[in-house]
N, C-alpha and C positions, 0 to 999 in steps of 0.2 A: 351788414352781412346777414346768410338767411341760409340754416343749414337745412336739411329735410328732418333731422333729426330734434335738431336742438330750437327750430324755429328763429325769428327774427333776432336778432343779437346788437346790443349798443357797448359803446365803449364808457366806462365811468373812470373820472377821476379823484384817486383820493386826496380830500380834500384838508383831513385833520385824523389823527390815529393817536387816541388818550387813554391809558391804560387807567382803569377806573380800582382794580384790588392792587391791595400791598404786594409786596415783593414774596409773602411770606404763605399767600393765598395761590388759589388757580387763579392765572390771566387772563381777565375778561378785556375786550377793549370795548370803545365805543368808536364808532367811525363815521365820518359825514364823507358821501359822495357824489360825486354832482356829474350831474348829467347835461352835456350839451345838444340834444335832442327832443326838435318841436312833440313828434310823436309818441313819445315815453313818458304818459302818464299813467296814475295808480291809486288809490283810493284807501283811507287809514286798513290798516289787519289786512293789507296785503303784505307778496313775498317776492323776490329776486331769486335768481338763479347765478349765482357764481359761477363760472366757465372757467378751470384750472388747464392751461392746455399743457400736454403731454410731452414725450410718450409717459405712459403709466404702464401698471403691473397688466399682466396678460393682453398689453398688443392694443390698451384703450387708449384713444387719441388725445382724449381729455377725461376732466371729472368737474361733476355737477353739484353742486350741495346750494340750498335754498334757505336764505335768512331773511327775515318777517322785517319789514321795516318798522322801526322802535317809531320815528320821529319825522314827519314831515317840514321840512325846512323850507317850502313855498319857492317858488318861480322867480325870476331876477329879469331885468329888463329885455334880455335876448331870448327872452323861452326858458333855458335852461334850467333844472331842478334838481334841487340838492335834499337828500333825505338821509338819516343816519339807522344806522345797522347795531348789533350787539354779535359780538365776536369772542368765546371761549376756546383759549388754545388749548385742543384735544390732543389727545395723546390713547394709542391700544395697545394691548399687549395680547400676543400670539399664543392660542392656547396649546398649541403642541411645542414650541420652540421657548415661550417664557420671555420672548421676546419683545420688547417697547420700539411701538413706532408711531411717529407723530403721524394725526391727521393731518391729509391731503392740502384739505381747501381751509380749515383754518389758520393752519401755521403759512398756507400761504398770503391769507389774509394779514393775520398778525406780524406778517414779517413785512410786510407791503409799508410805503413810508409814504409822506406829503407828497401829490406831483402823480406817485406812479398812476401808473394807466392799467383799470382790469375789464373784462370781457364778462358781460350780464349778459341773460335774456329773460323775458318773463316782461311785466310783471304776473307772477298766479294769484287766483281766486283764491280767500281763505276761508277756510273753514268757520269764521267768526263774519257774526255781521251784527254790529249793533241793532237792537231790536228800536222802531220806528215810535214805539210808546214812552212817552216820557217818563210813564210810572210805573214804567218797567224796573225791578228787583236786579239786580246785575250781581251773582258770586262767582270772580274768577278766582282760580287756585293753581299756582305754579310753584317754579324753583327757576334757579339758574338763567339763563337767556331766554325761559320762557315767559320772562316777565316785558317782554320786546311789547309783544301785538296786545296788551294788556297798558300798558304805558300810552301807546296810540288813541286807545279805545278811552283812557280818562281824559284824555287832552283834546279827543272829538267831543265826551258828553258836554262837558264843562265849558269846554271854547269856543266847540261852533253849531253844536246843539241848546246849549245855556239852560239854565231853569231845572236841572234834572228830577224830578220829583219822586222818583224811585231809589228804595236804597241801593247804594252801592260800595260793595265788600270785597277786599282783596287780600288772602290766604295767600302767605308766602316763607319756602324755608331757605334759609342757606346756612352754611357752615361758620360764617363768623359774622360778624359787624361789619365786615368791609365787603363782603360777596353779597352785602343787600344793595343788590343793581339798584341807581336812580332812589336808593332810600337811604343812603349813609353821608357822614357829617362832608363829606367833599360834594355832592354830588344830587342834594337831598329834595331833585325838581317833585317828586311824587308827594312830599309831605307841602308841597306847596298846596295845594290841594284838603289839606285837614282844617282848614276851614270852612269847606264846603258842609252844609249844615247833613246833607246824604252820604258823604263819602267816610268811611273807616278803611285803613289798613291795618293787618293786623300781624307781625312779623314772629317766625319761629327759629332761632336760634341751636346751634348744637358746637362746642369747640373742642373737638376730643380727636384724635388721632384715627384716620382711616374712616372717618364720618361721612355721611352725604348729604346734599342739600335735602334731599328725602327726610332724612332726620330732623332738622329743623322744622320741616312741614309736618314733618306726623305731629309734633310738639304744639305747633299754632291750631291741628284741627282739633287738636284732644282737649286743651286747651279754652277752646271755642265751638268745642260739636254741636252742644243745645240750639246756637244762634244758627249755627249752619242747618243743622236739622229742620230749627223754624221756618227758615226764608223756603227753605225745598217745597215744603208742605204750601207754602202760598202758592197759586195760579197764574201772577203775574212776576214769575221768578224766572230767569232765563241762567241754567251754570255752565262756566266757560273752565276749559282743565287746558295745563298749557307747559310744556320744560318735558324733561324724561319721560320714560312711559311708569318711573317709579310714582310719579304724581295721582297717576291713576288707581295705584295699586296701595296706597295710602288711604287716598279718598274712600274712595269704594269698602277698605275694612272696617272703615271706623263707623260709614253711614251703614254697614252692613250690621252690626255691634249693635248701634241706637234704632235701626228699624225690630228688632229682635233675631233675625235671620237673615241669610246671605238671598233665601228665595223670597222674602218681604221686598227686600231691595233691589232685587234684580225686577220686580214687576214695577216697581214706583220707577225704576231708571227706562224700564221701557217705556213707561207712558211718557216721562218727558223729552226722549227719544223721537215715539211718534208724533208730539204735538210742538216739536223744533225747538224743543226747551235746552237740550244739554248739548253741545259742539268740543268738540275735541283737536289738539292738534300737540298730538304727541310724536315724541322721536325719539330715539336708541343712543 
């Protein structure tokens, strides 16, 4: 299919849908689905397009929302390719009415089971692209499902890059022990990796009522400022921000805080701005 709008479009099927937090936590799934299409390929810290078709609110035919594939799951004898996604069942509330209502395209994700059939296009360019030096410095810093294109990116350095000789640091908060996506006792492929003699994670924790994954991460940079401060200050340091836009708004006070001022930081953030050192891929 091939809209003007929406561009070329494939049909995926889901292939497995495992709820990875307790019952007692927000619902994240993990989902593998697979694609029977020669032409539909995609390269790690890329993204999909979800096609929810309608009708929806004010007359829109469908709705679109874009998740980073976590995981490449390789090609099968017919072509076809299966990659898996990270899925948080959203939910807003209405600021004039007080009103709760589930997100569109996750809960219709989250609801979707073995078998069904959903409507992608893309894949898009992402904003991250592993740097081509092997002894390149790597600090990513997320929360929540921002931890997807972050998970891809250790599982290109390590597996089909090899040898990494650069450090590589990953700042991350959630809400409990069970919302550490890919780093909790069920599920713990990212800690496979702490044997690698360059790789540290480093995880921040918060369990209090009304908390945010924000919180946890303020916790792991404060925590850890000086180390992060150092790596910034080296040349061949590349940092990657990833999950809410609260991630950014963490980062930035604390490295605001240890440069002495908010205008110290904001000039060190532009120079590695200019020289393609810091990438972003924040969301609401």
């Amino acid at each position: 299919m091939n809209d003007e709008v929406l561009g070329p479009t494939v049909e995926a099927v889901v292939k497995s849908s495992d709820r990875l937090t307790s019952i007692s936590t927000d619902e994240v799934r993990e989902m593998v689905l697979y694609v029977d299409e020669p032409s539909f390929r995609y390269a790690v810290g890329q993204s999909v397009g979800l096609i929810v078709p309608g009708p929806h609110p004010f007359g829109n035919p469908y709705h679109l929302r874009r998740y980073s594939i976590a995981k490449d799951n390789g090609a099968d004898a017919e072509g076809g390719v299966s990659f898996t996604i990270l899925v948080k069942r959203c939910f807003y509330v209405d600021e004039v009415s007080g009103e709760k209502y589930p997100g569109i395209a996750s809960n219709y994700l989250c609801d979707a089971k073995p078998g069904d059939r959903i409507t992608l296009n893309g894949p898009f360019k992402s904003a991250f692209k592993i740097p081509q030096d092997k002894s390149t410095n790597i600090l990513m810093i997320g929360t929540g499902t921002g931890i997807a294109p972050f998970r891809a990116f250790i599982q290109n350095i390590y597996h089909e890059k090899g040898a990494w000789q650069g450090d590589v640091r990953l700042f991350y908060g959630a809400k409990s022990g069970m919302d550490l996506l890919y780093m909790n006792d069920e599920n713990n492929d990212i800690g496979n990796y702490y044997d690698e003699e360059t790789f540290q994670a480093f995880q921040g924790l918060v369990d209090r009522p009304l908390a945010k994954d924000a919180d946890g991460l303020r916790h792991s940079i404060e925590e850890n400022a000086q180390e992060i401060w150092d790596m910034i200050q080296k040349p061949n340091t590349h940092v990657f921000l990833s999950g809410l836009k609260d991630v950014k708004k963490v980062f930035e006070r604390k490295m605001a805080e240890i440069a002495g001022s908010k205008e110290d930081w904001e000039a060190l953030k532009a120079k590695l701005s200019s020289e393609g050192r810091l990438s972003e891929l924040l969301y609401d």
